[in-house]
C-alpha positions as CSV (number, residue, x, y, z in Angstrom):
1,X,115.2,175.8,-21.7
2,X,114.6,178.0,-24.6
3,X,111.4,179.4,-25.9
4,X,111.3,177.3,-29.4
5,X,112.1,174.4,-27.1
6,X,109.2,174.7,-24.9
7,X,107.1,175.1,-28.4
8,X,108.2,172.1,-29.5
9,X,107.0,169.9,-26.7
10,X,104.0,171.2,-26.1
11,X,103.5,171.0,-30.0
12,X,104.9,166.9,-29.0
13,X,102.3,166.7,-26.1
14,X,98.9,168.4,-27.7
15,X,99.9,166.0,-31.1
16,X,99.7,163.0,-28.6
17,X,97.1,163.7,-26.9
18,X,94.8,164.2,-30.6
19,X,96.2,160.5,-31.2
20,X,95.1,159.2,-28.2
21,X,91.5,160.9,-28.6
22,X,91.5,159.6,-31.9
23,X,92.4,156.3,-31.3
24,X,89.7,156.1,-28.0
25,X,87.1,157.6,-30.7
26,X,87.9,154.7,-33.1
27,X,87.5,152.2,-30.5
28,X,83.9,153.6,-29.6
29,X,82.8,153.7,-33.0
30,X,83.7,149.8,-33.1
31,X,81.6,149.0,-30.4
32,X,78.8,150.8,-31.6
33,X,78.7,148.8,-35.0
34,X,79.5,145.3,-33.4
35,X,77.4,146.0,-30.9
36,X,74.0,146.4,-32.9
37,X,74.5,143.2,-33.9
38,X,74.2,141.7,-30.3
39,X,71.6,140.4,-28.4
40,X,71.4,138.8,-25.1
41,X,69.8,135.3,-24.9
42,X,68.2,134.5,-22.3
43,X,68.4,130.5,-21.5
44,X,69.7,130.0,-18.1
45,X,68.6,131.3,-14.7
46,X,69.7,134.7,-14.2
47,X,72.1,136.3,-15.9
48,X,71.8,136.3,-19.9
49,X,74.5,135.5,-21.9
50,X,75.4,137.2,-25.4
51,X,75.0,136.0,-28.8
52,X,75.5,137.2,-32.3
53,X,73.8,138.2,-35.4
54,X,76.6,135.8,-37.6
55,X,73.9,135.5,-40.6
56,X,70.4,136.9,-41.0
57,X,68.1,134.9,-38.7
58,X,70.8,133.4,-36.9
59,X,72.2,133.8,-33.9
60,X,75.3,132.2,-32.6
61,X,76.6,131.9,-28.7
62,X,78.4,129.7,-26.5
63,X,76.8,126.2,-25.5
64,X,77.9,126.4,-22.4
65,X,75.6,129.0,-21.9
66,X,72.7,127.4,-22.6
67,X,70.8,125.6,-20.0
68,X,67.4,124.9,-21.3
69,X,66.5,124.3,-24.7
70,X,63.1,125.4,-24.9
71,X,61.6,129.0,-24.2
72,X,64.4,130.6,-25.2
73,X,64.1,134.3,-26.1
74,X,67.0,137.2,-26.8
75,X,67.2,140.9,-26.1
76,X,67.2,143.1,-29.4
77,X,69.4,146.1,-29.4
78,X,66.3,148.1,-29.7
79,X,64.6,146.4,-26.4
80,X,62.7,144.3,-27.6
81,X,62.4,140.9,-26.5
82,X,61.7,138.1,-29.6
83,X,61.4,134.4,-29.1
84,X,64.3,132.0,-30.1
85,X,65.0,128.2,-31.1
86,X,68.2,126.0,-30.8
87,X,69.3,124.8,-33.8
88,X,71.8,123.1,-32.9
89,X,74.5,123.0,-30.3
90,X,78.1,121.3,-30.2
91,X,80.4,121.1,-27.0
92,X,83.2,120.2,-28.5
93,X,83.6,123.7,-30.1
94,X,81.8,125.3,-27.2
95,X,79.5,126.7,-30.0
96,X,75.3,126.7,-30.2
97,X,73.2,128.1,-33.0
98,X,69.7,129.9,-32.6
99,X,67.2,131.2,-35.2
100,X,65.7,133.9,-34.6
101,X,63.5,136.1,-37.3
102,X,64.9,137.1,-40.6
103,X,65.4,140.8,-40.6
104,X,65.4,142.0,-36.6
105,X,69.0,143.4,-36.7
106,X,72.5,144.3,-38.5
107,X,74.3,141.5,-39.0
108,X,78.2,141.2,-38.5
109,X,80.6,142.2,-40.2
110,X,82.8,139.4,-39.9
111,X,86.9,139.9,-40.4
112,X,89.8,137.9,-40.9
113,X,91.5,136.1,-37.8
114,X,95.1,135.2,-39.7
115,X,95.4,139.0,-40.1
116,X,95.5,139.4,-36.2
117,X,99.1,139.6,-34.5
118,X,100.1,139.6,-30.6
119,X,99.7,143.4,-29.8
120,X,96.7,144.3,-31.4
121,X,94.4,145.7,-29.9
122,X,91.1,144.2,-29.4
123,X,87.9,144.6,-27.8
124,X,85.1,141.8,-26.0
125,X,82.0,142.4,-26.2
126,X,78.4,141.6,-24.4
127,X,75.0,142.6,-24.4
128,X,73.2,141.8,-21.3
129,X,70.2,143.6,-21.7
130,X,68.2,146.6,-23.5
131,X,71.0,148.8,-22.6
132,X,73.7,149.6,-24.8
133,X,77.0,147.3,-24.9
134,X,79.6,146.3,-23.0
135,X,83.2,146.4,-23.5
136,X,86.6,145.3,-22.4
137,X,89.8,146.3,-23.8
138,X,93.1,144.5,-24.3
139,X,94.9,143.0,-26.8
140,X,96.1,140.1,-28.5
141,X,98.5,137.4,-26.8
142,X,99.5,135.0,-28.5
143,X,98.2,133.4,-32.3
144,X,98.7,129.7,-33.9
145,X,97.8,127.4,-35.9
146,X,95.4,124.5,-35.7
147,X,94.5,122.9,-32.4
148,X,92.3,120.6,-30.1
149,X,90.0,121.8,-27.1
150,X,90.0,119.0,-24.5
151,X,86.6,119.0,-25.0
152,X,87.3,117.4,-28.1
153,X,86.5,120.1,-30.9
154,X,88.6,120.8,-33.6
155,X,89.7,125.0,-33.8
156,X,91.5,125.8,-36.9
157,X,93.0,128.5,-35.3
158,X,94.5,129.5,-31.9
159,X,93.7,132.7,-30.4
160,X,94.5,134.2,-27.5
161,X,94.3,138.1,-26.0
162,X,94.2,139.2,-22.6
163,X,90.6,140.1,-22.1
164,X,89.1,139.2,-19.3
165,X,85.5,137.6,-19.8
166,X,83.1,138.9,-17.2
167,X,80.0,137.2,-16.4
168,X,77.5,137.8,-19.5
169,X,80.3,138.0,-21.8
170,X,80.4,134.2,-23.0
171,X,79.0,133.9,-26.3
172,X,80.0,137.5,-27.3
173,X,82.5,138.8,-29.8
174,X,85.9,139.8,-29.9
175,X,86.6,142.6,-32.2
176,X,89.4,144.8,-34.0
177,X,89.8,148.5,-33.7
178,X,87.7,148.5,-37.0
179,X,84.6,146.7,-35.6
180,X,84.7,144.2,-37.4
181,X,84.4,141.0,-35.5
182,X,87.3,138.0,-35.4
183,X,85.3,135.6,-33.9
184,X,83.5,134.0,-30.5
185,X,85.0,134.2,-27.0
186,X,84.3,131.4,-25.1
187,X,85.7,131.4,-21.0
188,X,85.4,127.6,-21.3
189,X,88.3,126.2,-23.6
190,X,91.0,127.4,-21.6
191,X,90.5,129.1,-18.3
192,X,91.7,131.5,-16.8
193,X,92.8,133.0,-20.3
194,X,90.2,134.4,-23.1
195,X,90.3,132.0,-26.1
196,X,88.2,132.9,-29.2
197,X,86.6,130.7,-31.4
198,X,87.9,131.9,-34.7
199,X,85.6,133.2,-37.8
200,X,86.6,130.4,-39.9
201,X,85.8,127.4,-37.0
202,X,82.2,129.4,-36.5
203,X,81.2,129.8,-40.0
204,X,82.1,125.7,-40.4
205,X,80.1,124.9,-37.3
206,X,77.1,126.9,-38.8
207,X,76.6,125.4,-41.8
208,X,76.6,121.6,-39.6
209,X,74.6,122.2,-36.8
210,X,71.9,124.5,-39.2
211,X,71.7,120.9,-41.6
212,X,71.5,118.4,-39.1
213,X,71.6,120.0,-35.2
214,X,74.3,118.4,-34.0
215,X,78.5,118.1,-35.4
216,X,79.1,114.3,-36.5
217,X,82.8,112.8,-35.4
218,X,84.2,109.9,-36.4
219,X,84.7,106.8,-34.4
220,X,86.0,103.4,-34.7
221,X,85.1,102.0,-30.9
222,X,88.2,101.2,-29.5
223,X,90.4,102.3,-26.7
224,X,94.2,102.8,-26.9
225,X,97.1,103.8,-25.6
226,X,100.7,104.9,-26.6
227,X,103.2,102.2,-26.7
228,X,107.1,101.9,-27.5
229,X,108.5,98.6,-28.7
230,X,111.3,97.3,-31.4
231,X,112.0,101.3,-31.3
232,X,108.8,101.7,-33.0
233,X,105.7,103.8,-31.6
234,X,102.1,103.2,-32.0
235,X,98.6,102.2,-29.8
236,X,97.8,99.3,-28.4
237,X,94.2,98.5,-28.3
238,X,93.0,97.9,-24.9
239,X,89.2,97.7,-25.5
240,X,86.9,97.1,-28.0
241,X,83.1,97.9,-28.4
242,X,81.0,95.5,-29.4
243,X,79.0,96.2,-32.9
244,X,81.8,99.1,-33.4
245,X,83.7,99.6,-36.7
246,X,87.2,98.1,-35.1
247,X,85.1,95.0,-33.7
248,X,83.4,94.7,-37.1
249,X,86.5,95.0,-39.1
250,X,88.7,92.2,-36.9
251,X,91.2,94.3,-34.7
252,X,91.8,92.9,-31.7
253,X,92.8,93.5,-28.0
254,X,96.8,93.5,-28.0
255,X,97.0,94.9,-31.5
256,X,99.3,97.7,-31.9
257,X,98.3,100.5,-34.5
258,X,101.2,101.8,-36.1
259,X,99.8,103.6,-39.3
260,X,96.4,104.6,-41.0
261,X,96.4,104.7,-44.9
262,X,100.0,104.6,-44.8
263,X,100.8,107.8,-42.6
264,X,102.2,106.8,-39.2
265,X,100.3,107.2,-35.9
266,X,102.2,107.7,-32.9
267,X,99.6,109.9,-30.5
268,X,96.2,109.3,-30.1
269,X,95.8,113.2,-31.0
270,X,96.8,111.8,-34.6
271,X,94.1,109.4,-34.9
272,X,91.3,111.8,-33.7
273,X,93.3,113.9,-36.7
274,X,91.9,111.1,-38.9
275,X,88.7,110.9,-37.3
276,X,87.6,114.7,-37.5
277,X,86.0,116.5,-40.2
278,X,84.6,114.5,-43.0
279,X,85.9,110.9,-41.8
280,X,82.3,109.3,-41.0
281,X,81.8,106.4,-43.7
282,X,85.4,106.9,-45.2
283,X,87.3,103.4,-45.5
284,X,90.5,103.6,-44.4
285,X,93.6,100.9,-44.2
286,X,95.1,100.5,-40.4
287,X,98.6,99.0,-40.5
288,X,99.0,97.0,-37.1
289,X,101.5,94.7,-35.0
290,X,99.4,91.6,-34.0
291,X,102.5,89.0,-32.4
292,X,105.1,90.2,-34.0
293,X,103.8,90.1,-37.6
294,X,102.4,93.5,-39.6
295,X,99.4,93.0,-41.2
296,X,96.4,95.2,-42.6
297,X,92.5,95.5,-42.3
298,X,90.1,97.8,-43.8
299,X,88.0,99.8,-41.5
300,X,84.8,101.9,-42.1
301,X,84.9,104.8,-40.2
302,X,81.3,105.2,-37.9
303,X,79.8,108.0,-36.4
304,X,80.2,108.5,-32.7
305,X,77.0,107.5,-30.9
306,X,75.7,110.7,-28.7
307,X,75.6,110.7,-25.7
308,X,73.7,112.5,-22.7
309,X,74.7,116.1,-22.4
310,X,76.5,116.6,-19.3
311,X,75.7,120.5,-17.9
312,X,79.3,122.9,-18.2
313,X,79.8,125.5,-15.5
314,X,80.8,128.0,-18.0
């Protein structure tokens, strides 16, 4: 080995080891901003969960993590313990809102999801108490498009990263190398993995819960289930509500729903499709098979009745 070659790599090696330094020091400094927006909210037994400073005066977790609805209070990043109250909660989208007072801390700097590809690097985050934050580092797994928890909640946009989410870290954020923060992690929408709630599925669930506390879903009060017949696909309706929309609009048990507003529904997935969003009080046209003969009836979407809460182990 000559002399200019033994120059050269430890030229190679020092190089390296500045971009490793600089890339840890970059990671820091994106904790440190995400993480003065945190707070940990107290409202379970125990351990705290975290929640974030999405807008000023709000504060947004997982509702999983919330176990009593009054007497609430979060942790500032500054020690200080304020009072908070629910706003509204959804368990669809594993999502609650607080308010909190305008003014007691940064709020985040919020980021685009789409941008995010397997391999980046990301960081979760928590704030358990009056100490500084937490962190775990990993990266992105896997990305998509639109999709359904089983819980029911509609997520505009599937992401996945290898984090793991340690007690005290529901409810917190997951963040890019920049600091700026993607979205919500949430242990409970697919276990074991780390799934995030993304920016754009938060910011929606905001703005409901903040005007009326809770996330309205449409309904029609009927059961079905997927059925093949004359090499056609639909669902056959096996119960009915009384009072619901299908009993008020004349479906029956035995029909077979093969199309709503002329679009073809094969999967029950596809009709809570239909039923999401803006759907309450929309009229739509079912096509169904009712003996052998196709016929149509107008429906009035309803709004799902609420129901009891039932407690999550998140």
């Amino acid at each position: 080995m000559t002399e200019n070659t033994t120059f050269i790599k430890v030229i190679i090696v020092t190089n390296s080891l500045s971009s490793i330094a600089a890339l840890s020091n970059q990671l820091a400094d994106a904790v440190a901003s995400a993480g003065a927006t945190l707070v940990a909210v107290h409202a379970r037994p125990r351990l705290p969960s975290t929640g974030v400073h999405w807008k000023d005066g709000v504060v947004v977790t997982t509702e999983g993590t919330i176990k009593q609805e009054e007497d609430i209070t979060v942790t500032l990043p500054d020690g200080r313990r304020i009072p908070a109250t629910l706003a509204g909660r959804d368990r669809g989208t594993d999502l609650a809102v607080l308010r909190i007072p305008t003014g007691s801390l940064a709020v985040a700097d919020l980021g685009d999801p789409a941008a995010l590809r397997p391999g980046n690097l990301v960081l979760a985050l928590a704030r358990l108490d009056e100490g500084g934050p937490r962190a775990a580092f990993g990266a992105v797994s896997a990305t998509g498009g639109r999709w359904r928890s089983w819980k029911g909640g509609e997520i505009e946009r599937w992401l996945q990263s290898d984090l793991t989410i340690y007690p005290g870290f529901g409810g917190g954020p997951l963040v890019d190398s920049t600091g700026r923060i993607q979205g919500v992690n949430s242990g409970a929408l697919s276990r074991p993995f780390a799934t995030t709630i993304p920016v754009e599925t938060v910011n929606r669930v905001v703005t409901q819960l903040l005007e009326r506390g809770y996330i309205a879903r449409g309904w029609i009060g009927a059961a079905m289930q997927p059925v093949q017949f004359d090499k056609r696909a639909g669902l056959l309706v096996v119960s009915i509500e009384p009072d619901a929309p299908a009993a008020k609009a004349g479906l029956l048990l035995g029909d077979v729903l093969v199309a709503i507003d002329g679009e073809s529904i094969e999967s029950f997935d596809q009709l809570l499709d239909v039923l999401s969003g803006d759907a309450v009080g929309r009229r739509v046209r079912l096509d169904v098979v009712r003996a052998g003969d196709q016929r149509a009836i107008e429906l009035v979407i309803g709004e799902r009745p609420r129901r009891p809460r039932r407690r999550s182990r998140d």
